[in-house]
N, C-alpha and C positions, 0 to 999 in steps of 0.2 A: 504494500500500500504506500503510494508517497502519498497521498491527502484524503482527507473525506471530510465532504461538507454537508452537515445532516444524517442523511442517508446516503449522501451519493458516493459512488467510490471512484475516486482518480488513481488508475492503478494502469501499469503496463501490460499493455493487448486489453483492455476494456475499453479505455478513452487514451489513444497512444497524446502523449506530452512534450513539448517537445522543449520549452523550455518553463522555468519559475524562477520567477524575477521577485524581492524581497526588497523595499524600499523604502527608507526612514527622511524623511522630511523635519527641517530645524527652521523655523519660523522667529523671524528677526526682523523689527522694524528700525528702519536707518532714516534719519533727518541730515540733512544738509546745512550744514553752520556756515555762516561767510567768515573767510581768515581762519577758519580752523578744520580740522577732520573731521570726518561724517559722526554725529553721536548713534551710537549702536544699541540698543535694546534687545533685551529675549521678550518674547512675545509670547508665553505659552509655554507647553513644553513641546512634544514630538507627536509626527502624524507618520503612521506603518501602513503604507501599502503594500499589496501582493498582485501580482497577474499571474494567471498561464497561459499559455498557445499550445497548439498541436493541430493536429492532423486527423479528420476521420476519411476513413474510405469508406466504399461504399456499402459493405456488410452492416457499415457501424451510422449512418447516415442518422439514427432519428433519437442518437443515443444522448443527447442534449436537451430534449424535449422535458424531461420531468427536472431536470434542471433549471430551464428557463420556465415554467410552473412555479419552482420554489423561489426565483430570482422573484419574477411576478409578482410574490407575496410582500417585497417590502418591508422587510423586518430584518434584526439581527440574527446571524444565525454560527453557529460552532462551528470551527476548523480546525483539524485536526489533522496533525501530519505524520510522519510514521517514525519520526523520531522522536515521537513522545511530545513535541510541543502543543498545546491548544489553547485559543480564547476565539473572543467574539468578533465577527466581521460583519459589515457593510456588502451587500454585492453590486455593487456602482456602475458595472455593465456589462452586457454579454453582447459580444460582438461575432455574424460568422460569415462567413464567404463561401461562396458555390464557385466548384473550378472541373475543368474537364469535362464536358457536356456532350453529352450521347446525341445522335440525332434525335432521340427521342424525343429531348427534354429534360431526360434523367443527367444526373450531373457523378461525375466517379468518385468525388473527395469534397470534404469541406474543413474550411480553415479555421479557428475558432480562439477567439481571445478573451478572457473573464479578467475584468480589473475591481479589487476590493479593497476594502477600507478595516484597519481593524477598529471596533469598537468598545469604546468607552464609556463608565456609567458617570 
């Protein structure tokens, strides 16, 4: 397992991953002094974002659907990774792309990006 969010499993050959990106934000407001250097402030403390990307083929095409259900819902929900870490996230948005298209209409793969927020009470 690298992650499960709720119920879902982000695991290899289920939802292939392709990259998890882990990102801390330092929130600092700067004023402008004439004759002297910028005065610096902490603003806060820190904001944690996470994304994933990957790859569905086309076996796996509808395997995001009860995930973007649970995105739908709007709320905080658990993350949990498989190294033991876990708290609360934001799911800020799901993003996915249609590539390689059959004459049909059917498409072979889709690309897919979820960017979150962890949350705080």
């Amino acid at each position: 397992m690298l992650a499960k969010i709720e119920d879902f499993l982000f695991d290899l050959g289920d939802i292939d991953i392709e990259s998890i990106q882990h990102q801390l934000s330092f929130n600092w407001n700067r004023r402008k002094r004439i004759g002297n250097h910028q005065h610096t402030q902490r603003d806060g403390l820190w904001e944690e974002s996470i994304s994933f990307s990957g790859k569905l083929m086309m076996k796996s095409v509808n395997a995001l659907k009860d995930f973007e259900d649970l995105s739908k819902e709007q709320k905080p929900v658990r993350i949990t990774f498989g190294t033991g870490e876990s708290y609360m996230i934001t799911i800020d948005s799901l993003s996915r792309t249609k590539k390689g298209f059959f004459k049909d209409g059917k498409y072979r793969y889709q690309e897919y990006s979820i960017s979150m927020q962890r949350y705080f009470k």
